[in-house]
N, C-alpha and C positions, 0 to 999 in steps of 0.2 A: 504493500500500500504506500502510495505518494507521502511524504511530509507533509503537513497543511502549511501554507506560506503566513509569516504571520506581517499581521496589519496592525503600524500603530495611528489611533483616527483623534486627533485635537480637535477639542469640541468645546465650544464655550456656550455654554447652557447651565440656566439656573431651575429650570421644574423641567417634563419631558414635552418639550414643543414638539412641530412637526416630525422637524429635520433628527431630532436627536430622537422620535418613538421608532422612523424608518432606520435611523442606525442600531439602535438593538436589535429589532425587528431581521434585519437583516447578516448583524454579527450570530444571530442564535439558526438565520436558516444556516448561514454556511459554515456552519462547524464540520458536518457531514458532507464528504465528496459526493459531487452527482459525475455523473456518467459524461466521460468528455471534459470536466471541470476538477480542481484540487478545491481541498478541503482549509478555508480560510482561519487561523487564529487569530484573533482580536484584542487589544489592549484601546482602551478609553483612556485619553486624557484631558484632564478637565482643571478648571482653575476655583483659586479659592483665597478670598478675603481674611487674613485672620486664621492663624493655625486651629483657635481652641473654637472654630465655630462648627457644629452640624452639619455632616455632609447636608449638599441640595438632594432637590428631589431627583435631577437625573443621576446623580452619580447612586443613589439609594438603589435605582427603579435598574441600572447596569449590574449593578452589585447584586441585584436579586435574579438578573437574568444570567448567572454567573459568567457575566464578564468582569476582566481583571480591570481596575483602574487605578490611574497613579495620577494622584495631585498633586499642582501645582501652585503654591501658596504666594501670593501678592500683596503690595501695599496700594495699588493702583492701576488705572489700568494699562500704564504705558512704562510698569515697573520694569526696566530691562535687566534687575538681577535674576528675574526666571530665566532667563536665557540659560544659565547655569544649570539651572535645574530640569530646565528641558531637556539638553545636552545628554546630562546624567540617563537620563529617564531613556532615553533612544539607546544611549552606551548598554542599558543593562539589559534592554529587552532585543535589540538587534535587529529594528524592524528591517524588511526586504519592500515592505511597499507605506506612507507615510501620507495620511491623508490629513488636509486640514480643511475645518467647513466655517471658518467666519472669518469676518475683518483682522480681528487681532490676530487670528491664529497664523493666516498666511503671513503679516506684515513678520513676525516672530520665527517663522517658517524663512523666511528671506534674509532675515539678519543675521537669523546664527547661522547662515552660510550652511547647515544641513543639507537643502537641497543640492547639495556639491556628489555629496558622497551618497543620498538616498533616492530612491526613486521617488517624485510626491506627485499628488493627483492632489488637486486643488478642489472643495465642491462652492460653488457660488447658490444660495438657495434667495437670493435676494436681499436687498437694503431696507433697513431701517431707518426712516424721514423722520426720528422725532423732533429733531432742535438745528441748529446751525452748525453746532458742535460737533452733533451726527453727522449730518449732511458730510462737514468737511472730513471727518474720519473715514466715510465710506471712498473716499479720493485715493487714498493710501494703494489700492487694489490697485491705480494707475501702474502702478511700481511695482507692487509685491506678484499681479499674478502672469509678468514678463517671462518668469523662470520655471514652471511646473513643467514635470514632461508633461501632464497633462490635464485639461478644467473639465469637472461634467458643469453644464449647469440646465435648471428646473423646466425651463422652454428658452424658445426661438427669442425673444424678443429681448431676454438677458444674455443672448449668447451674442446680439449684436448689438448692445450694449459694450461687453467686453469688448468686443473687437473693435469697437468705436474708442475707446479707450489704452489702444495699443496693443492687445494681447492677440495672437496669430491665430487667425481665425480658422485654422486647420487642426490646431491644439486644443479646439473648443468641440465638448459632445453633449447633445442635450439628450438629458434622459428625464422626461416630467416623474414627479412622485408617482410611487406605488398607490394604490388603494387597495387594500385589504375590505373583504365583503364582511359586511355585517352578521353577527349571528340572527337567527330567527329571533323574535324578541316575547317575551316569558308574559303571558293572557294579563293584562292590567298594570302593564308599565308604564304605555303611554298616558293611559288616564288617570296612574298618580302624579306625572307631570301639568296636564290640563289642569288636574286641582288646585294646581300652587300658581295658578294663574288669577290677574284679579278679577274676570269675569271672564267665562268660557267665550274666545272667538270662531267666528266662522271660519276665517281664514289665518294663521299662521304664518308669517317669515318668519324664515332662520340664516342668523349669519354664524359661523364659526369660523375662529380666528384671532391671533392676536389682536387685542386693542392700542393699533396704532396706526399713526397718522395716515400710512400709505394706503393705509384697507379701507377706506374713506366713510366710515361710519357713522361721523356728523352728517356726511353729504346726503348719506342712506337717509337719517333722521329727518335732516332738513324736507328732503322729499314728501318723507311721510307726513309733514306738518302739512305740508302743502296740501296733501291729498283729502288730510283733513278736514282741512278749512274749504277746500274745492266740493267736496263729498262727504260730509258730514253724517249720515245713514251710513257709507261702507264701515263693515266691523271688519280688524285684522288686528293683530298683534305680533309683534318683532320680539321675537329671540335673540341676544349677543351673546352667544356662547363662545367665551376667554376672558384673558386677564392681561392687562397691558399698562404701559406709563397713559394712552388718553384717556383712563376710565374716568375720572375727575372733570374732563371736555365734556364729554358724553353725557356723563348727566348732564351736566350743566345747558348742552342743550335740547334734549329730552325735556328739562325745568322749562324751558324757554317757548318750547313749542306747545307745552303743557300735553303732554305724551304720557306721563308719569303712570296714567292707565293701561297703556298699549304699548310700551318698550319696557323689557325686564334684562336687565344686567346679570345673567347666572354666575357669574364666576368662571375660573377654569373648571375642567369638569372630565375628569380620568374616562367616561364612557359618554361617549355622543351618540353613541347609536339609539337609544328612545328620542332624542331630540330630531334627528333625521325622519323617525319613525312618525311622529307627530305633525312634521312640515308640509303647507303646502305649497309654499313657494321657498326655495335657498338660492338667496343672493350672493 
């Protein structure tokens, strides 16, 4: 039997968003060789504020899918004494192939010169527009994703973006997210969710998703005020299933539109699938 090649993947995540459910997801299918493919080993690295604080919840949710992880402990976010302990962490595990999935990770990925001696696939899953500060942090990509052998990123339209950006557009593969099908869902799941509604509607949206600026969720609200006040008899009600820095926007204008009956803020929420189950429209 082949060796499994092992992969080490820099992941900066603090609870399991998308990008980092499809990386468990996918370090736990390929442990096991399929036919025609080797058998991948996985190492998570993840960063962390503060030695004496609680792992997050992705590094919990990796640990419980026994995968290995090694953190990396910061004072901020552009603390370049990790680079040390990056270094360390590659010297001990030996990866053969070295994936990194966010801003900091590749710019970190580019400095300490790694990329010299390792193979790295870069993954781009998209930018985050919270503030100006953002904006200009997500710049940094200009430079850092020059040198991967190779970028996947999530569609067509961020893949020429990078190349818009300087990255060779031959070294760019779009591969969109997986979707994993829903289980069948268990006789009166969806109707304990209708209940915790404040008046049963006819119709349902659901948006799921981080709350931030890019996913344009004021614009969704704004809309719905509008509809309101255009059609005042249509019954519907908006679901925001996630958790994000614009939660505080959002109410604010949900307050505004005076929605506070017909828009409900769930929180993040480990199973989406009754929420899907319930929708009749997702935005």
């Amino acid at each position: 039997m082949a060796r499994a090649i092992r992969v080490l993947a820099i992941m900066e995540a603090a609870f399991v968003s998308g990008p980092a459910k499809n990386l468990i997801e996918f370090a736990q299918c390929a442990r096991a060789a399929e036919e025609g493919l080797p058998a991948l080993e996985f190492t998570v690295v993840s960063y962390q504020r503060g030695a004496e604080d609680s792992p997050n919840p992705f590094v919990v949710a990796a640990r419980s899918a026994s995968i290995a992880v090694d953190i990396v402990y910061e004072r901020a976010r552009f603390d370049l004494s990790v680079l040390a302990q990056l270094k360390a962490i590659v010297a001990a595990r030996n990866p053969e192939i070295i994936q990194t999935h966010n801003v900091k990770s590749h710019f970190l990925m580019r400095v300490s010169g790694l990329w010299r001696t390792h193979c790295w696939i870069a993954f781009q899953h998209g930018y985050t527009a919270t503030d100006f500060k953002m904006r200009c942090y997500n710049q940094l990509d200009r430079w850092s994703l020059r040198v991967p052998r190779h970028v996947v990123a999530v569609c067509e339209s961020f893949a020429a973006e990078l190349a818009g950006r300087g990255v060779n557009r031959r070294r760019i593969t779009v591969r969109h997210n997986s979707i994993k099908p829903f289980p069948r869902l268990a006789p009166g799941v969806t109707e304990g969710i209708r209940k915790t509604l404040p008046s049963p509607p006819t119709g349902i949206l659901l948006s799921v998703g981080r709350l931030s600026g890019e996913k344009g969720h004021i614009d969704l609200i704004r809309a719905l005020g509008l509809l309101r006040r255009e059609w005042p008899e249509d019954e519907f009600h908006l679901l925001l299933v996630g958790e994000g820095p614009e939660r505080s926007r959002i109410e604010a204008a949900r307050a505004e539109e005076g929605l506070e009956d017909r828009v409900t803020l769930t929180g993040l929420q480990r199973d989406v699938g009754p929420y899907y189950g319930i929708a009749d429209v997702v935005v």
